[in-house]
C-alpha positions as CSV (number, residue, x, y, z in Angstrom):
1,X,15.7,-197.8,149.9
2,X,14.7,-194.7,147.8
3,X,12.7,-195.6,144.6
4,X,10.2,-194.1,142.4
5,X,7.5,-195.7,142.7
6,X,4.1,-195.4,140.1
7,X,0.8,-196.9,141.3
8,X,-1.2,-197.1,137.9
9,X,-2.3,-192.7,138.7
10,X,0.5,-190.8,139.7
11,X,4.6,-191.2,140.4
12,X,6.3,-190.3,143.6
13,X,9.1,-191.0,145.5
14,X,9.2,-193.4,148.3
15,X,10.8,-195.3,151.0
16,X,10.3,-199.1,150.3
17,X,12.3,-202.2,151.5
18,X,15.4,-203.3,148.9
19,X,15.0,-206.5,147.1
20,X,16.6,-209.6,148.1
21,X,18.2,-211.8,145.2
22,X,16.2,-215.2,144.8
23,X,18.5,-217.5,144.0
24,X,20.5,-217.1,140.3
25,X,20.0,-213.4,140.8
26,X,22.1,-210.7,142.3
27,X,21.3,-207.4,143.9
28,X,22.9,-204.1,142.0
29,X,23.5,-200.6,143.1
30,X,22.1,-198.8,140.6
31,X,24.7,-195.6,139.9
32,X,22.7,-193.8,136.9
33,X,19.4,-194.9,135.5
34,X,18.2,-193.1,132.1
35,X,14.3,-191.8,131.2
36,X,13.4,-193.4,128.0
37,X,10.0,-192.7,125.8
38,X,8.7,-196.0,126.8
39,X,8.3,-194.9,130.7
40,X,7.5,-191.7,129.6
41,X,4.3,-194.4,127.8
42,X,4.1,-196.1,131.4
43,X,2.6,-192.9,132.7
44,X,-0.1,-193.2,129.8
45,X,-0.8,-196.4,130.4
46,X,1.5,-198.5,128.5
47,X,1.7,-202.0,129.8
48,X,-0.4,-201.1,132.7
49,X,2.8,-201.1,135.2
50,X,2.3,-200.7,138.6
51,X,5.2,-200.3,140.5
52,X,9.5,-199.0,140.4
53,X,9.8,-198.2,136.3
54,X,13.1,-197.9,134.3
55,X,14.7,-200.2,132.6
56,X,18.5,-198.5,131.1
57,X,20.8,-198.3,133.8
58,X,24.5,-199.3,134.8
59,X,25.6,-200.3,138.2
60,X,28.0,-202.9,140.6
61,X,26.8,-205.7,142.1
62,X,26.6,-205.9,145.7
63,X,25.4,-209.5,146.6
64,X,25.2,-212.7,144.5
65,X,28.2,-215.1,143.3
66,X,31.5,-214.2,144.4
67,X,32.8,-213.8,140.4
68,X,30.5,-211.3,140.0
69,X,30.8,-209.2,143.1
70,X,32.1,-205.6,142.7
71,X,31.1,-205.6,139.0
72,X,30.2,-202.4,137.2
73,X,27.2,-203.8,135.1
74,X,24.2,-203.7,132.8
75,X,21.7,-205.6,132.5
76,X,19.5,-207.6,129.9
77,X,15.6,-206.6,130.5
78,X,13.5,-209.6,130.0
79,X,13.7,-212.5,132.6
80,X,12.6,-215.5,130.8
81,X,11.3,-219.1,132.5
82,X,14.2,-220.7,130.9
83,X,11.8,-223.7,130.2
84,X,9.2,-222.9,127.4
85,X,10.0,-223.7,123.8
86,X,10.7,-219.9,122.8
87,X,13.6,-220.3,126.0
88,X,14.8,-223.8,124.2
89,X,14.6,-222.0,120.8
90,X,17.2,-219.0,122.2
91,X,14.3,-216.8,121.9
92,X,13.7,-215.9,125.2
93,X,13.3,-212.0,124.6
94,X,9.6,-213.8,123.1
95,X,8.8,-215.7,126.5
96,X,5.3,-215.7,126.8
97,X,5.8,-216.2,130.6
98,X,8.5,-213.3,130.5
99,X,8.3,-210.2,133.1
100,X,10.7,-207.2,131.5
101,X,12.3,-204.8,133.8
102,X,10.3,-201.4,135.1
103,X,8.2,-202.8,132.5
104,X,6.2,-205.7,133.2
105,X,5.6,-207.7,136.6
106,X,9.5,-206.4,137.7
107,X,10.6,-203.6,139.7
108,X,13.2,-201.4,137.8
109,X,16.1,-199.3,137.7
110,X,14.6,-196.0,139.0
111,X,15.8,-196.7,142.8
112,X,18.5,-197.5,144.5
113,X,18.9,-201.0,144.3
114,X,17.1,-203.5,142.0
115,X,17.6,-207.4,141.2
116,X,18.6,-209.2,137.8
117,X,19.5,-212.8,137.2
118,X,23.3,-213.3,136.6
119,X,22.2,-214.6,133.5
120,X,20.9,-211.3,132.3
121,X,24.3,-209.2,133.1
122,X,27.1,-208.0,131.2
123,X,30.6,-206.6,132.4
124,X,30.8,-202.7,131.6
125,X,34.7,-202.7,130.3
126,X,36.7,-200.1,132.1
127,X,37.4,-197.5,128.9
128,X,33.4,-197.2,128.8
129,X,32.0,-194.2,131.2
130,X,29.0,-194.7,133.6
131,X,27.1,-192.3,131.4
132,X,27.6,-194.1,128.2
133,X,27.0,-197.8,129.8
134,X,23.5,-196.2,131.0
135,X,22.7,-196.0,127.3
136,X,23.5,-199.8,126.7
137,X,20.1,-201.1,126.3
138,X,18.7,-198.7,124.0
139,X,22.1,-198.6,121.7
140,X,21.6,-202.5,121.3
141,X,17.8,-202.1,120.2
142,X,19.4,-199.7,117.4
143,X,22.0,-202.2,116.7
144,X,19.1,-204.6,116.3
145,X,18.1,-203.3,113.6
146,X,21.5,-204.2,111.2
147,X,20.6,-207.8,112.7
148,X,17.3,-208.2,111.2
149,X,17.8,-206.3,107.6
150,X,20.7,-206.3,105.5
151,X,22.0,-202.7,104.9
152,X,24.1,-202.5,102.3
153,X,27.5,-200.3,101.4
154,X,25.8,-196.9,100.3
155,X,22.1,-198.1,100.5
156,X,19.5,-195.5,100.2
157,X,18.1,-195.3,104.0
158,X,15.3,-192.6,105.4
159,X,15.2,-192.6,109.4
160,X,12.0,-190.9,110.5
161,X,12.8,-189.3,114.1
162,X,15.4,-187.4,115.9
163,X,15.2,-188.1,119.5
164,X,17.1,-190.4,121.9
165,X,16.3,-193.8,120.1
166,X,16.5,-192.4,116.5
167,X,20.0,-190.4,117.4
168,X,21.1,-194.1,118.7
169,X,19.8,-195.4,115.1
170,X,21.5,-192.6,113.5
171,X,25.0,-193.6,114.8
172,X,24.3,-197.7,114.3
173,X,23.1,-197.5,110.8
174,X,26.3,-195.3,109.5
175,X,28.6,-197.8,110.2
176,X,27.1,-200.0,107.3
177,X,26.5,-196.6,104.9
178,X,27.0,-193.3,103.9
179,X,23.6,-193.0,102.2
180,X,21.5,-192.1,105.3
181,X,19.1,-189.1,105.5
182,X,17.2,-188.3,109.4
183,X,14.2,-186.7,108.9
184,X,13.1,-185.1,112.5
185,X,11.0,-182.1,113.6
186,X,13.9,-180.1,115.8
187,X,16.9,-178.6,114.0
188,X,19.2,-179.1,117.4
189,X,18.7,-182.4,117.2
190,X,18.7,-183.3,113.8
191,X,21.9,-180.6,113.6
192,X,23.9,-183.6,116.1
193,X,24.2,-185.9,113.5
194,X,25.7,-183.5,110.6
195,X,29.0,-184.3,112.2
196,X,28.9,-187.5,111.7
197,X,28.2,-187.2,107.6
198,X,24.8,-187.3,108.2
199,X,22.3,-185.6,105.9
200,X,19.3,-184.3,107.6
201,X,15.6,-183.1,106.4
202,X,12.7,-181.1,108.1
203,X,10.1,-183.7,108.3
204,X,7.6,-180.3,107.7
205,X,9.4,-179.5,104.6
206,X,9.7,-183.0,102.5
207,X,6.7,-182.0,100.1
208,X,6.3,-184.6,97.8
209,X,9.0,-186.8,96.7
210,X,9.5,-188.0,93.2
211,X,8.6,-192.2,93.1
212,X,11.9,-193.0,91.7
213,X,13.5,-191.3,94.6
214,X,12.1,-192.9,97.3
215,X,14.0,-195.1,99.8
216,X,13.8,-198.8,99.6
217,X,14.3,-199.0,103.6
218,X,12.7,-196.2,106.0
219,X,13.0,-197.1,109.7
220,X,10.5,-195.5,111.8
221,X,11.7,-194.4,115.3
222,X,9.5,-190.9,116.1
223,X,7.8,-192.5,119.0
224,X,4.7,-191.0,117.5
225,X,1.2,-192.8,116.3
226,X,1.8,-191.0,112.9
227,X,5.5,-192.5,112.6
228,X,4.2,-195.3,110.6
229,X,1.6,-193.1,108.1
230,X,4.5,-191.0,107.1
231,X,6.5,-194.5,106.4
232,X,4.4,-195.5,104.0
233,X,3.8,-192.7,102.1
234,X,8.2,-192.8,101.9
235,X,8.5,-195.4,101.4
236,X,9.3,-197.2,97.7
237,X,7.2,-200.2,96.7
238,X,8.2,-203.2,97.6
239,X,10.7,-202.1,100.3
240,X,11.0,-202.4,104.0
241,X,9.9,-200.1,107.2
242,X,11.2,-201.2,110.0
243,X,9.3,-200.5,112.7
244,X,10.7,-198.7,116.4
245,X,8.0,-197.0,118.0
246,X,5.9,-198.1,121.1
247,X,3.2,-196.3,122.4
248,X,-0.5,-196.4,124.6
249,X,-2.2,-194.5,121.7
250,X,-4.0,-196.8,119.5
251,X,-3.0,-195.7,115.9
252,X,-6.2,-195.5,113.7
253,X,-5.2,-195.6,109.8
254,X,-5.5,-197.0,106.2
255,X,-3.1,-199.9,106.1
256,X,-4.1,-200.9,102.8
257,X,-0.4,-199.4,101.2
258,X,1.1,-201.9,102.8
259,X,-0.6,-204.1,100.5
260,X,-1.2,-202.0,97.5
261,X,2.9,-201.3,97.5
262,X,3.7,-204.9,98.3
263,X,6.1,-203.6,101.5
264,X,7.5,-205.5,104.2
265,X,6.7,-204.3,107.8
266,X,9.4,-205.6,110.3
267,X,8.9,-205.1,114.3
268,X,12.2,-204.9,116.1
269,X,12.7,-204.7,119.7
270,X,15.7,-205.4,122.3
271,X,19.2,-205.9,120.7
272,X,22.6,-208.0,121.9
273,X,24.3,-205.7,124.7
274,X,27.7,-207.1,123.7
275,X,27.5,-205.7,120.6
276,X,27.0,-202.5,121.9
277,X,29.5,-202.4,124.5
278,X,31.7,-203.6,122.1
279,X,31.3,-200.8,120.1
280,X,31.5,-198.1,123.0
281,X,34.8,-199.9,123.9
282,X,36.4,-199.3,120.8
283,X,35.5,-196.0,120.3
284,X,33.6,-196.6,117.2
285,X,30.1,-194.9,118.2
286,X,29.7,-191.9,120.7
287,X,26.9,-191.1,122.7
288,X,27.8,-189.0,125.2
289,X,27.0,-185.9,123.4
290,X,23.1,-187.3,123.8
291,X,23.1,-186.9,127.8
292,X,21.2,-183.4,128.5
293,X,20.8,-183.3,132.3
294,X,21.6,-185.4,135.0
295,X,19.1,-185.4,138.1
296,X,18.4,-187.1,142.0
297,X,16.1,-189.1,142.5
298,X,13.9,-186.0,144.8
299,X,14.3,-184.2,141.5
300,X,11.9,-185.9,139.4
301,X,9.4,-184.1,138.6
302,X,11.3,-181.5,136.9
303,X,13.6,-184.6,135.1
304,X,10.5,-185.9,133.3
305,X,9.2,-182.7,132.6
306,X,12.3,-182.0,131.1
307,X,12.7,-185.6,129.3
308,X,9.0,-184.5,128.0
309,X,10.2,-181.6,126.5
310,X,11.4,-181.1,122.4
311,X,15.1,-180.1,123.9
312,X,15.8,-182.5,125.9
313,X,17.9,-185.9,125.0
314,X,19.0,-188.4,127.4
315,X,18.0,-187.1,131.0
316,X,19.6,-189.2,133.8
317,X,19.1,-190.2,136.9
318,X,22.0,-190.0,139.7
319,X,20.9,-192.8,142.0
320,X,23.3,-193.0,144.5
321,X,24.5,-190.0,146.7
């Protein structure tokens, strides 16, 4: 099968032999994979991945048990042991013996074909488009977010970033209030929320904002090592940042305002896919605005270097012919 392949250097496209489902698992036929910040990361050195990368994608299973055959799916990314005590806890996103798709120790979605356990699948409904179920995975890690911090009815809420994750955040957070403000550094993008009620600030142009005023809940998605400086300084004391950003740079700063301002710093990760298909069913979130480009597999060079770029989106990969 065709399947980008990165050896630790450099990515290229290459001939390698399709998986075969172990048993539990089935093999998928990947239609659409999308480029997300973190494999942009993989390329610097994030996770030290060898291997196929890509983790969001939808496609229809083509071997495994006969109620799942001829399924359009997606597809959790962690495959847990299913034995330790973080697995018996329900936590298995938090395996310690975990390997995550085109992210750690498991081929991913940028190929033709890759494997999941059946246990990690979800049915696409019918009324949801190929290029919306692509953006599954990364529309569940927003939706993560309402999971792990109450948001109330017209609560104050500062989102730092305007790219793919932080547009996804954008559209997850207004369904719990009105009261949201996306800070970003590109006008385009920060102009494709407006629609949606959204107000909008140049992160260049916030100056100094009065204490009073501050948010008690910034959530930090610029995919940037100085994301989490400018949280803090927005942050009102004793409130929350939630925290979105993954990256190979090592951030060097002063951490001592999380202390001085007695504020809550919350990680949050990978988010429940039915939720978000759920939400694409019934028409209460859109995404498909978000999709910039759609490329082959031979085309990726120029699909990264346009997923790289301050324009671009969602870029996709077509991965069938």
């Amino acid at each position: 099968m065709k399947a980008l392949f990165f050896d630790g250097k450099r990515l290229s496209l290459r001939e390698i032999k399709t998986p075969r489902p172990a048993k539990g698992e089935t093999l998928i036929q990947v239609h659409y994979a999308g480029i997300c910040n973190t494999d942009l990361e993989i390329f610097r050195g994030y996770m030290n991945f060898k291997g196929v990368p890509g983790h969001e994608f939808v496609g229809e299973v083509i071997k495994g048990p006969a109620e799942w055959l001829g399924k359009r799916v997606v597809g959790e990314i962690n495959l847990a042991c299913g034995k330790c005590a973080f697995c018996r806890a329900r936590l298995e996103r938090h395996c310690p013996k975990r390997t995550v798709l085109g992210i750690a120790g498991k081929n991913g979605a940028f190929a033709e074909y890759l494997t999941l356990p059946v246990s990690n699948l979800h049915q696409v409904p019918r009324s949801v488009h190929d290029y919306e179920a692509v953006l599954v995975e990364p529309l569940a890690a927003a939706l993560r977010i309402l999971d792990q911090v109450p948001i109330h009815k017209d609560q104050p809420v500062w989102l730092l970033g305007d790219g793919k994750l932080a547009q996804l955040i954008a559209r997850a957070v207004r369904l719990k209030t009105k009261n949201l403000i996306m800070v970003g550094k590109h006008e385009k993008k920060l102009a494709l929320v407006k629609y949606l009620g959204i107000k909008t600030r140049l992160a260049g142009q916030l100056g100094n904002i009065d204490p009073m005023k501050k948010p008690e809940l910034v959530i930090e998605a610029t995919g940037d090592e100085s994301g989490l400086a400018q949280a803090l300084k927005i942050c009102k004391p004793t409130g929350t940042i939630v925290l979105k950003s993954t990256f190979h740079a090592q951030p060097r700063m002063d951490l001592s305002q999380l202390v001085v301002d007695e504020l809550h710093l919350i990680g949050s990760r990978c988010g429940d896919f039915r939720k978000a298909l759920k939400l694409l069913a019934q028409r209460k979130t859109h995404v498909l605005d978000m999709i910039t480009k759609v490329y082959e597999l031979e085309d990726f060079e120029a699909a990264f270097k346009k997923a790289a770029s301050r324009t671009a989106l969602k870029v996709l990969f077509r991965c069938q012919k």
